[in-house]
N, C-alpha and C positions, 0 to 999 in steps of 0.2 A: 522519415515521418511514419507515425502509426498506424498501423490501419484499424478500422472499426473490429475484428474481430478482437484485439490485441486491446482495445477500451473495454468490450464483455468479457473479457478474461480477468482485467482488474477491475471492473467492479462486482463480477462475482466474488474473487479474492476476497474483497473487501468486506461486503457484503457476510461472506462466513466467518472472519471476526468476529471473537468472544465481544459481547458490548461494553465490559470495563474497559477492553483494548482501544473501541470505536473510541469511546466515552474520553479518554486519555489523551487522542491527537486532536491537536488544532486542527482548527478550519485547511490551513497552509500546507500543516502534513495531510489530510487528505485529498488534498489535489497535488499534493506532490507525489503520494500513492499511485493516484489515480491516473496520471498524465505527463509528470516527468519522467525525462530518457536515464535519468541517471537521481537515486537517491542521497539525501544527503546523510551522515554517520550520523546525526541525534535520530532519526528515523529506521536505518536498520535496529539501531541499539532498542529502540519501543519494541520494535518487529523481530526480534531476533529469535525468540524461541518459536516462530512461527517461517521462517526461514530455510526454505532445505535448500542445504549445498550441492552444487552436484558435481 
């Protein structure tokens, strides 16, 4: 389970999102951003030049 500090992390994330980026997920992907343990691949793929590997 998540902890609260690990929710202000993604929605900071979020939050610094270019707004065409915002503007471009569904409702769905932003709580799946926001709140799922695991991404699904139409959602990296939006997110992907904002994505660092490590």
């Amino acid at each position: 389970m998540k902890n609260k500090k690990q929710d202000e992390e993604r929605k900071m994330a979020y939050d610094s999102l270019p707004p065409g980026v915002k503007e471009n997920l569904t409702e769905e992907e932003k709580q799946l951003f926001l709140y799922a343990e695991q991404w699904p691949d139409s959602l990296f793929e939006k997110l992907e030049e904002f994505i660092v590997k490590e």
